[in-house]
N, C-alpha and C positions, 0 to 999 in steps of 0.2 A: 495762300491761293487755294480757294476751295475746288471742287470737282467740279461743280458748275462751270466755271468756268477754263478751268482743264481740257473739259469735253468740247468748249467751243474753240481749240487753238487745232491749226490742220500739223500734219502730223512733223513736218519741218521744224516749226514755231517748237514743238515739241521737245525734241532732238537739240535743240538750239539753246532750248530753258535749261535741260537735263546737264547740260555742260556750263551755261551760267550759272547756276546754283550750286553745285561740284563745287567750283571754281569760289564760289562764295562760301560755303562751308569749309574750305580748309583754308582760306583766311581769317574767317571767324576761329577755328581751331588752332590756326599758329598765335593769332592776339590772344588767344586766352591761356594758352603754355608760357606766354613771355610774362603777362598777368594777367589776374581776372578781368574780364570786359563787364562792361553795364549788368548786360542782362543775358548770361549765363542761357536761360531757355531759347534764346535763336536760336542755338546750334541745334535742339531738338527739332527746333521748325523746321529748320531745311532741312534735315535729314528727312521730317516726314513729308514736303513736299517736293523732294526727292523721289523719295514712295509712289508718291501719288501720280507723280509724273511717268514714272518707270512701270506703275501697273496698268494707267492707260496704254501707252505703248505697244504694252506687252497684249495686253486685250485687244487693237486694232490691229495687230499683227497676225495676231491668231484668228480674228472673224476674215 
């Protein structure tokens, strides 16, 4: 998920990702303690659009 489109979700949608991805990263992280998965780099992804998610946030909150 790039920032582009980040910046056009209102700030619920937001809130709402930040908990589906959570929620998808540490199912990616428990499949890959039982064995390796596929493709080992998801977990990075979410984590950074995770990030991404939680610096907007964090930026609409504060303007």
């Amino acid at each position: 998920m790039k920032m582009s489109e980040i910046k056009s979700l209102s700030l619920e949608d937001i809130k709402s990702k930040i908990v589906s991805e959570k929620e998808a990263i540490r199912k990616l992280q428990f499949a890959h303690a039982i064995s390796p998965i596929e493709n080992p780099m998801k977990i990075r992804e979410a984590r950074k659009v995770i990030a991404r998610l939680e610096t907007e946030l964090s930026a609409r909150n504060n303007a």
